[in-house]
N, C-alpha and C positions, 0 to 999 in steps of 0.2 A: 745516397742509400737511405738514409734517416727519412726522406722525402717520400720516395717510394713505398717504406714501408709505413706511414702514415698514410698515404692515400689506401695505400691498401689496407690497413688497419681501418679506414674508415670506410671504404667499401663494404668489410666486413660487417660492420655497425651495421649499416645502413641497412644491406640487405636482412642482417638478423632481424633488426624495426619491422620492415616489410614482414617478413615473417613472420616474425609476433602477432603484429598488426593483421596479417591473413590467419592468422588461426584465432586472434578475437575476434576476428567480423564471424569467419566460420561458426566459432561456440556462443556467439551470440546469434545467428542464424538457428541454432540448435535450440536455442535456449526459448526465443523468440514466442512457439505455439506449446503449451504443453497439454491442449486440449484433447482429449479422445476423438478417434473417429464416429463420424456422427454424431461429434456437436453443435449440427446445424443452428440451432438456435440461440446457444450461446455464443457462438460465433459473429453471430446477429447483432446479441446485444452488445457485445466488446466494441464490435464496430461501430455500433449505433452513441454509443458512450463516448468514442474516442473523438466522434464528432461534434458530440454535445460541448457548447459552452461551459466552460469551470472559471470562472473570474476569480481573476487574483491579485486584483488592483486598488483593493480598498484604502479609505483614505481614512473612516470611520464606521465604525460597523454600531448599532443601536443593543440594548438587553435583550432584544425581544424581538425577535425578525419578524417583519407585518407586512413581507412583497419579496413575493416571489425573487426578484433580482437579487434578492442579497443570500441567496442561496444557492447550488446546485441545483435550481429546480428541474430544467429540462432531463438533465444526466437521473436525477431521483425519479421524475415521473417517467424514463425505462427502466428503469429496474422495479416499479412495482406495475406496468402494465408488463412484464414479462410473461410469456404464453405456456415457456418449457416449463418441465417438470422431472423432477421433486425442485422444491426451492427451500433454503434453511438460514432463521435468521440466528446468529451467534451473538448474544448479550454480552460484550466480552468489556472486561472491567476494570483486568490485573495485568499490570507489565508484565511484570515476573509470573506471570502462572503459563501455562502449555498453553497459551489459547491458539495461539497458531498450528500447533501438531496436533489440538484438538483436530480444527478445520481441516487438516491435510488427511486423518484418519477418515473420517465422513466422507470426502472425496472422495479415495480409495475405494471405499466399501461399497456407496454408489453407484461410480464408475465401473468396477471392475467385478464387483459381487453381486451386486443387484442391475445391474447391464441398466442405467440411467446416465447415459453421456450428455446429456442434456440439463444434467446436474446441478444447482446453482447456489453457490456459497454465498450470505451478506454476512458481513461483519459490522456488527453494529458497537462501536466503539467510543470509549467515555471513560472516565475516571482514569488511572495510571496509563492503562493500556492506548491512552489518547496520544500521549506522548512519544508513539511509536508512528504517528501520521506526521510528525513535525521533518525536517529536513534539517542537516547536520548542522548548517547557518542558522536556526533558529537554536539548535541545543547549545550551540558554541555562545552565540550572545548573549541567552538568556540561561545558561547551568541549569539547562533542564536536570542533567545526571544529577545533581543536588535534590532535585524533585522527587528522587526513589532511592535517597540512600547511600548512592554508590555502586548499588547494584550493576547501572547500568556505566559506563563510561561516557558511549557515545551511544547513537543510536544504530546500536548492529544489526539490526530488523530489515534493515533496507539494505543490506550489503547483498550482491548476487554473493551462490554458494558455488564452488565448485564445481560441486555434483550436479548443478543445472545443466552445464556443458556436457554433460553425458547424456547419451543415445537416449530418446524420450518415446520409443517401441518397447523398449528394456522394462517394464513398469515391474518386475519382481526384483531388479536389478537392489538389494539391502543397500548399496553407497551413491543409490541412482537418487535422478531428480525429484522420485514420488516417494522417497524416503524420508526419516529422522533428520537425516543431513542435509534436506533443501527443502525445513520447516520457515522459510521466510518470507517477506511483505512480497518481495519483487516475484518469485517462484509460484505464488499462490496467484498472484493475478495473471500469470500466465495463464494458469489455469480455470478463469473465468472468476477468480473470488473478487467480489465487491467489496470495497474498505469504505464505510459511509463514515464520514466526520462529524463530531457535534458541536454547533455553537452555544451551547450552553457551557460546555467543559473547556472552548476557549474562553469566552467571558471569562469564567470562575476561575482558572489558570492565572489570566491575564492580572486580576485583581489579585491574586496570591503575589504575583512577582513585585506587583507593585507595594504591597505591605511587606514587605521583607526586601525590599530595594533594590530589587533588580528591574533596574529600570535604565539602561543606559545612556537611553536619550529624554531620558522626564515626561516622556510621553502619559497624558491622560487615557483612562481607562478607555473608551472606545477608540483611541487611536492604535491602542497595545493590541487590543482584541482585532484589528484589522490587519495587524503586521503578523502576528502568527496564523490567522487565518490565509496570507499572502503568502504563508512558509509551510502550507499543506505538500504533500508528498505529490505527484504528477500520479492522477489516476485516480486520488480519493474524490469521492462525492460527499459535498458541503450538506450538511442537514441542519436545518431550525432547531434540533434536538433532538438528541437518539431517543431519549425517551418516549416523548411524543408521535417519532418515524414509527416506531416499532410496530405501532397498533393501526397507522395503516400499513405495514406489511403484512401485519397478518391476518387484514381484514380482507385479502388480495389471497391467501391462501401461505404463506411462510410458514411455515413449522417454527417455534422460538424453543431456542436453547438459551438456558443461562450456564 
């Protein structure tokens, strides 16, 4: 009896797994496009991006990138031959400050108020808010969360939300995916936002950690600067320097917000 009822307790399992497992592929099937219709163009570029080379294999990375290869280049140079329109680049700074619900508000308004599905977010990121492109393996070895305080623990920025798995035709929907509640990394690039990276703020990271000793393997400064550069988030594009990117973005037409 004990028998039976263990096989059937684990039938049980099994099929609940199955289950589970069919309603995550489901709401991740949902979650997957959160693009309006008629974002032909954007659409374009998501795909033309997801093709692009993004190397992440570096073994030392130099101060001062002087060739193309040690960049994002092909992934950077579509995003500023991009055709659609409006485009807006976000100078974004601060971990801790809204700069994501910034971005998701503009979309919004864009998309749905000013009828431009062709819309295009960049995030041009640096300073604290850099440390939201790192991957949970780089925060764990190297105490990024010590980087801001405590504020942050881990990096939650990258966690899908809930409210992603919700109807994405719903867009007034207050607990939906175009809301407060699915202000994050993964939900926005649904959405076509570009997360461009800068190697300048891994350098200068890189040398923080190692002046304060977080260095776990003794690694020299261009070898550190190559392992977090390795531990970029799946989707950011690598830039020589936000600073520097910016002004050809907007020499291509970007609107810049700081």
């Amino acid at each position: 009896m004990a028998n039976k009822i263990d096989r059937r307790a684990a039938m049980f399992a099994s099929g609940a797994a199955l289950a589970g497992a069919a309603a995550l592929s489901a709401a991740t099937a949902r979650a997957a496009d959160l693009m309006p219709a008629g974002a032909h163009s954007l659409h374009e570029l998501t795909e033309r991006l997801k093709r692009a080379p993004h190397r992440r294999d570096f073994k030392t990375v130099p101060m001062i990138l002087n060739d193309p290869s040690q960049w994002d280049h092909e992934a950077l140079s579509e995003v500023i031959a991009y055709q659609g329109s409006p485009k807006q680049a976000f100078d974004n700074t601060e971990l801790g400050s809204p700069w994501l619900n910034v971005m998701r508000n503009a979309l919004n308004g864009q998309v749905w108020s000013f009828r431009h599905p062709d819309f295009l977010v960049v995030s041009a990121t640096h300073g604290t808010a850099h440390l939201a492109l790192y991957d949970q393996a780089a925060w764990d070895k190297y105490q990024l969360a010590n980087l801001v305080g405590g504020a942050f623990k881990s990096n939650t920025l990258i966690l899908e939300a809930p409210a992603g798995a919700m109807d994405p035709t719903d867009y007034e929907n207050p607990s939906g995916p175009f809301s407060p509640h699915d202000s994050t990394i993964p939900a926005l690039q649904r959405r076509g936002v570009v997360f461009l990276a800068c190697h300048n703020a891994i350098w200068e990271m890189s040398a923080k950690l190692i002046a304060t000793g977080v260095n776990p393997d003794k690694l020299p400064l261009d070898a550190l600067a190559a392992e977090l550069t390795n531990h970029l988030i799946p989707g950011a594009v690598l830039t020589p320097g936000i600073v520097a990117t910016l002004p050809e973005l907007q020499r291509v037409g970007f609107a810049y917000n700081k």
